[in-house]
Each structure stands twice: as structure tokens, then as C-alpha cells.
C-alpha positions in Angstrom: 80.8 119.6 93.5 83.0 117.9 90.9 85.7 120.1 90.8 88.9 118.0 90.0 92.7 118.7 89.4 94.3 118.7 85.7 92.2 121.8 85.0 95.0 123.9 83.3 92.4 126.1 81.2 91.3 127.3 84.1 94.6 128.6 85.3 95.4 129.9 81.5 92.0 132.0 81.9 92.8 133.1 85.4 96.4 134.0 85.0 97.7 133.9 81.3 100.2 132.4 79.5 100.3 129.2 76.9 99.8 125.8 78.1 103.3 124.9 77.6 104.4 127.7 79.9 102.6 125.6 82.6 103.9 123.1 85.0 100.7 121.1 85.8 101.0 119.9 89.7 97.2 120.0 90.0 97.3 116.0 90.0 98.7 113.1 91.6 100.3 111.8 88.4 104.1 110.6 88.2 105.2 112.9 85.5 108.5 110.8 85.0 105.9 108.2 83.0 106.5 104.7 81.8 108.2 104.6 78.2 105.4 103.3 76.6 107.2 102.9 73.4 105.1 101.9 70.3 102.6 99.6 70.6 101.9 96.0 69.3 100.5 95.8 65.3 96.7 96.5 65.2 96.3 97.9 68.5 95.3 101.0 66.7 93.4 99.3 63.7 91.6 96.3 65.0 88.9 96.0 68.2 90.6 94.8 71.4 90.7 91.3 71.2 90.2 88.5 74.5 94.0 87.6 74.3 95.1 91.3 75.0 92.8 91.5 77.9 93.8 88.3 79.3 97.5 88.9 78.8 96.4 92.4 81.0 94.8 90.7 83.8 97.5 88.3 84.1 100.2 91.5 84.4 98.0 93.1 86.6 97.4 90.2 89.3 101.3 89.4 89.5 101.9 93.3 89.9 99.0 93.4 92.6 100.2 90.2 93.8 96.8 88.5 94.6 94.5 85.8 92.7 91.5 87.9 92.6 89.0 88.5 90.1 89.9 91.3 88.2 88.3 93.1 86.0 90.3 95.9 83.3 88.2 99.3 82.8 88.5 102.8 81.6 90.5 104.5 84.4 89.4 104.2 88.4 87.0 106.9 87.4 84.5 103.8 85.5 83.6 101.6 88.4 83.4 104.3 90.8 80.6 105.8 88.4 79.2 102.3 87.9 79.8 100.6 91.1 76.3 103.1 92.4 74.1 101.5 89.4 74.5 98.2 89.9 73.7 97.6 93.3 70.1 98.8 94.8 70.0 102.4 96.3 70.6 102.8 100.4 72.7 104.5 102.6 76.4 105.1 101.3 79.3 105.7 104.0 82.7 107.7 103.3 85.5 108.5 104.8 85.8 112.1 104.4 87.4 114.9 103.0 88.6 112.4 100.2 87.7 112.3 96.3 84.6 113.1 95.5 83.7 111.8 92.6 82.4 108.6 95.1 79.8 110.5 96.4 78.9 112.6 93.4 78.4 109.3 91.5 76.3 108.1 94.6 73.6 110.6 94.7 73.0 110.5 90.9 72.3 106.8 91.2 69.9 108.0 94.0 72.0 107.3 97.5 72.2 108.8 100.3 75.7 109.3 101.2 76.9 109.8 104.7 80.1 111.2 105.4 82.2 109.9 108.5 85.7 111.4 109.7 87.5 107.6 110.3 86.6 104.0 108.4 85.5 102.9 111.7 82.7 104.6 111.5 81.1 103.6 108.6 79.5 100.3 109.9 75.7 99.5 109.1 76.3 101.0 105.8 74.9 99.5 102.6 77.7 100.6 100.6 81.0 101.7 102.4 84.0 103.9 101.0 87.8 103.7 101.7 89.6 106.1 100.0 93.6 104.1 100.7 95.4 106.1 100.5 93.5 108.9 101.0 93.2 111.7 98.5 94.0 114.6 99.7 95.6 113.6 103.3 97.3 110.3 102.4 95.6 108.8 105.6 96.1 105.2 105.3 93.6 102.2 107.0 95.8 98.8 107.6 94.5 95.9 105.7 93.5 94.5 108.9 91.2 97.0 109.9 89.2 96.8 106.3 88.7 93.6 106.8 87.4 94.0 110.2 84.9 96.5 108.4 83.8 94.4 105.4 82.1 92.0 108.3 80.0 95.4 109.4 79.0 96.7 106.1 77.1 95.1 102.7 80.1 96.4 100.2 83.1 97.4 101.0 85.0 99.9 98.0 88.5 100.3 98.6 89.9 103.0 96.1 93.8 102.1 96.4 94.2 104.4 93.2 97.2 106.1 95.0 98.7 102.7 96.7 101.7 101.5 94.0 104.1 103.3 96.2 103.3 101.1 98.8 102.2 98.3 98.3 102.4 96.6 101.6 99.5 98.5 101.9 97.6 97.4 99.6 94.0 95.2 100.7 94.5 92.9 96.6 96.5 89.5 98.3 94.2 89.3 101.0 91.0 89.5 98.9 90.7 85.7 98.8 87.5 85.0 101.0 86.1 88.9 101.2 82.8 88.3 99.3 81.9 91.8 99.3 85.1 93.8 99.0 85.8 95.5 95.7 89.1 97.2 95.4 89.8 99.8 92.8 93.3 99.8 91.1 94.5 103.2 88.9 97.0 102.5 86.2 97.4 105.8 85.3 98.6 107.6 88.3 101.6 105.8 89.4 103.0 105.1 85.2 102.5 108.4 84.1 100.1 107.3 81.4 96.5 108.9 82.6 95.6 109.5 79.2 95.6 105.9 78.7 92.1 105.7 81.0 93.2 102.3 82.4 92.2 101.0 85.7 91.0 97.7 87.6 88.2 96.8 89.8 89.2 93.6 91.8 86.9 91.3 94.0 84.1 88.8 93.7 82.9 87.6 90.6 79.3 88.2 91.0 80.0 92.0 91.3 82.7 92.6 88.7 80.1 90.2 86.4 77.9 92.7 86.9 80.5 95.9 86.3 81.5 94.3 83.1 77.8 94.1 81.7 77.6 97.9 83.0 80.3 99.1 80.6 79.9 97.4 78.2 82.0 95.7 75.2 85.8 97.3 74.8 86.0 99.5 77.7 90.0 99.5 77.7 91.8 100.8 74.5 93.9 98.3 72.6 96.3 100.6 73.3 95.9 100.7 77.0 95.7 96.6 77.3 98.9 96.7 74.9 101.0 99.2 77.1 99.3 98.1 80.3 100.4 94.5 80.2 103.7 96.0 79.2 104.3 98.1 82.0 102.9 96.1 84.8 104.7 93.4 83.9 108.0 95.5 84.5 108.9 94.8 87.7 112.6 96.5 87.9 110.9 100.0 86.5 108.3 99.8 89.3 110.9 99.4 92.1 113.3 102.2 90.8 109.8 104.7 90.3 108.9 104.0 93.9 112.6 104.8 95.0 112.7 108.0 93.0 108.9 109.2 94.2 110.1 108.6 98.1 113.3 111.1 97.2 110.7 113.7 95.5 108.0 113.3 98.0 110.8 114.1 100.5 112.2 117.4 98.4 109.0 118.9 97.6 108.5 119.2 101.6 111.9 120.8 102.1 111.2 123.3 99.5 107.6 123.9 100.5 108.7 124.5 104.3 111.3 126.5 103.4 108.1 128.9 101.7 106.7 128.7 104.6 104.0 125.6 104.4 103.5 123.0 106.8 103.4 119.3 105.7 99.9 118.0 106.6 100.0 114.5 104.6 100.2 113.0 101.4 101.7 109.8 99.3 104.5 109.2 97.1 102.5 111.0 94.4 101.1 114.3 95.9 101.7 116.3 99.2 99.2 118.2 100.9 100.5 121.7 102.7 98.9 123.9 104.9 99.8 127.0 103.4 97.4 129.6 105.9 95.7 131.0 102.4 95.1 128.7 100.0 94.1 130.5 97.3 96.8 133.0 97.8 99.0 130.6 98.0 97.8 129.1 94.7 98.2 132.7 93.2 102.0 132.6 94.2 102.8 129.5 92.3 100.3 130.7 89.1 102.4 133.6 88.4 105.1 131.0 87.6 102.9 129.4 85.8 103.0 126.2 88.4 99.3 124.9 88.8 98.3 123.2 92.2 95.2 122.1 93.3 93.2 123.7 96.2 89.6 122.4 98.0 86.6 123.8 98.2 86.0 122.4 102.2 89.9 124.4 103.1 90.9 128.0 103.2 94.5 126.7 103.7 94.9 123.2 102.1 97.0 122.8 99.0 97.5 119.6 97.2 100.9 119.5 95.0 102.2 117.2 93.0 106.0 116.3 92.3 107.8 117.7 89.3 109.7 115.2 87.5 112.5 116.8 85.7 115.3 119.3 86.9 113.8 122.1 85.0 110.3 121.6 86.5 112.1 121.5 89.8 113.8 124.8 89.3 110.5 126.3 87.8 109.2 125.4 91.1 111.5 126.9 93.4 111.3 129.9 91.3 107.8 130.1 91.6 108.0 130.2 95.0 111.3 132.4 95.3 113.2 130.4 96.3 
């Protein structure tokens, strides 16, 4: 089932009111976005050009600090739906409860997918699936260990779309010498910008070769490489968002304990609660028009994301009765 957050008709059809009565926490994305400003002359008018996508892949390798191949495409969301196509159906392994638009894409290019409960338990596979950090839980495999696993499998994904928080974390400086690791990058998430549709696919040539072929001519915006490179390149903004996030991440669990949830896991982006009823939990927030994201595989998980201004904070609280 495809069932994703960011679905705010849904909650207008459930429980009323006008989309800008709604605070959308359904997703992971920083709503304190990058200022994108306007963008460079023609980005709008003329077809993306070779300069603009080079002057993006050189802002994205210094912000992922690695050397890598790298390859700009529309959102995460592109090369997990193409990654399935372009290499010969098998067995696909996942770490699991995570996103699942992996394994959706997977079975329509004809895979099997198996799901496992820890990475270390996806050897033998053809294809193999980290979620890092993981989506809902924020569960988090050290680079050492995926590297460990890329010897066991044939192609190793690593979606970091939730890792700019922490980038310690991330798998992109040592990609030199993993011939079958791919890792997936999401610009939109962490700048605010998801509209945009702006992501990466990093690894070996051969396989990002084949990725570009896949999508085709222009899949990023001239808008997106314009205020991609931009932002990317903006070191000082990404420090002071990942300061701001930890603060967030750390009020949005005082608030949601003192309504009675328990912290289960999350990222800088998104906490996940166990609220002993999900949906009525949901239901609580909805009738202040706050939208949060619940599972289909949990009668208790919620998934929330941070507000970003002080009036989105008190709506909230307020929400909750607090």
C-alpha cells in the first residue's frame, strides 16, 4: 500500500476546515525552508542547461563531502522507482517497517521483496535496502556495518533521505571503492523546498549511467539546479538548521509526553510516539486542524513532524490541550 504523508485533502474531507486552517506535520519536511529567493535569468524560460547541472553536482559533493559519482534527479522518490527497472528481477531485501515506496516500486518491476527486521539480515540478496535513517523509527546502521553488507549482497541502496542532520552518519565519503553501493540523497526534506522534486543518487558510474538513461533528458527543473546549487553551497545556513531541528526535535517530545505519548524514535525531522491509539490520537490533533501521519502495520504509532514557527507551536499545544 502507497499510502504517504502530505495528504491534507484527506484530513479536509475527514474533519473540515480550509487548507490554511491546517498545520501539515504529516511529513518529515523542515518547515523553516531555505530562502530560496528568486532565481537565476532563464531558469524559468530556457531548458536546463549542462553548466547548471554541473555547478549542482559540484554543491552537492562538497555538502555530502565525498567524490562520488553523482547523479541530480527529480526528488529521492525517481531512483527509488527506477533503481527496480534497471537492474534484472530477483530477490529484494528490506529493512522493515520503513518507507514503502521501495518495495512498492520493487514488485511492479517484478521482484520479490523480502522483508527483514535488522540490515544484518539481508545478506544473499540481489538487491538490498537501508532505509538511514529510518523512516518511521530513526534507527540508524553505522557506516561500518553497510559496508560490511555491500560484500554479502549484489546492490546495496542506502536511502539517507533523512541524514543532513547528521551527517556523521552518512555512508557518501566512504563510497570511494563500494562498486555496488548506491546512496540516495533528498534535497527537499532537510531545506524545506519539497516542491522543488530535487534529489541525488550517488555511486558507481555504471549504475547511475544507467539511472540517467532511465529518466531521461531534464529530470531536475532549472529552478531546482538554480536554488539547489544555491542552498547546498550554504554551509553556515546548514549548520544553524541542524542546531535549530536538535532544539525542536527535543520540544516536540516534551510536549508530546506531557499528552501522554511515549518517544519511540525519530530524526531531527520527525518523531515517532507511541500514543496507545493511533488513530484516536490522530483525531485529537485533527480537531485543531494539526495533521500527523499514522501506519497502516501500528494501532499506536504516530509519526509527527516539527512545527517551525511560534504560532504553529502554539497551535500544537492547543491541539493537544495543552
Amino acid at each position: 500500500m502507497r499510502d504517504h504523508g502530505g495528504n491534507i485533502g484527506a484530513a479536509m474531507a475527514a474533519f473540515g476546515g480550509a487548507q490554511s486552517d491546517w498545520l501539515d506535520l504529516s511529513t518529515g519536511i523542515n518547515r523553516v525552508p531555505y530562502p530560496a529567493g528568486p532565481v537565476a535569468p532563464g531558469a524559468w524560460a530556457d531548458l536546463p542547461t549542462d553548466l547548471a547541472m554541473q555547478a549542482l553536482c559540484d554543491a552537492a559533493r562538497q555538502a555530502y563531502r565525498t567524490d562520488a559519482p553523482i547523479l541530480p534527479l527529480a526528488g529521492a522518490t525517481q531512483p527509488i522507482q527506477l533503481l527496480p527497472r534497471i537492474l534484472p528481477p530477483a530477490e529484494m531485501a528490506i529493512v522493515t517497517p520503513t518507507y514503502n515506496e521501495h518495495a512498492a516500486s520493487a514488485r511492479a518491476a517484478g521482484w520479490t521483496v523480502r522483508e527483514a527486521a535488522h540490515a544484518k539480515d539481508l545478506g544473499g540478496a540481489a538487491l538490498a535496502v537501508v532505509v538511514n535513517p529510518n523512516n518511521p523509527d530513526g534507527r540508524v546502521v553505522p557506516p561500518s556495518d553497510l559496508i560490511a553488507l555491500a560484500g554479502q549482497v549484489g546492490t546495496l541502496v542506502v536511502d539517507e533521505s533523512f541524514a543532513d542532520p547528521t551527517p556523521d552518519m552518512s555512508l557518501c565519503p566512504a563510497l570511494d571503492g563500494l562498486d555496488n553501493v548506491v546512496v540516495l540523497r533528498s534535497f527537499g526534506k532537510f531545506y524545506g523546498l519539497a516542491g522543488l522534486r530535487l534529489g541525488f543518487a550517488l555511486g558507481p558510474a555504471r549504475l547511475l549511467m544507467a539511472l540517467r538513461e532511465e529518466a531521461g533528458p531534464w529530470a531536475v527543473n532549472g529552478p531546482a539546479l538554480d536554488i539547489g546549487a544555491r542552498a547546498l553551497a550554504d554551509a553556515d545556513w546548514a549548520e544553524a538548521t541542524r542546531a535549530r531541528l536538535t532544539g525542536d526535535a527535543d520540544r516536540a517530545d516534551r510536549i508530546a509526553a506531557a499528552a501522554g505519548w511515549r518517544y519511540m524514535g525519530g530524526t531531527a525531522l520527525f518523531r515517532l510516539y507511541d500514543t496507545g491509539d493511533a488513530q484516536a490520537a490522530q483525531a485529537r490533533l485533527a480537531k485543531g486542524r494539526v495533521w500527523s501521519r499514522i501506519f497502516p502495520y501500528s494501532d499506536s504509532w504516530l509519526r509527527l513532524g516539527l512545527p517551525g514557527s511560534a504560532a504553529e507551536w502554539q497551535q500544537l499545544e492547543h491541539a493537544l490541550g495543552l
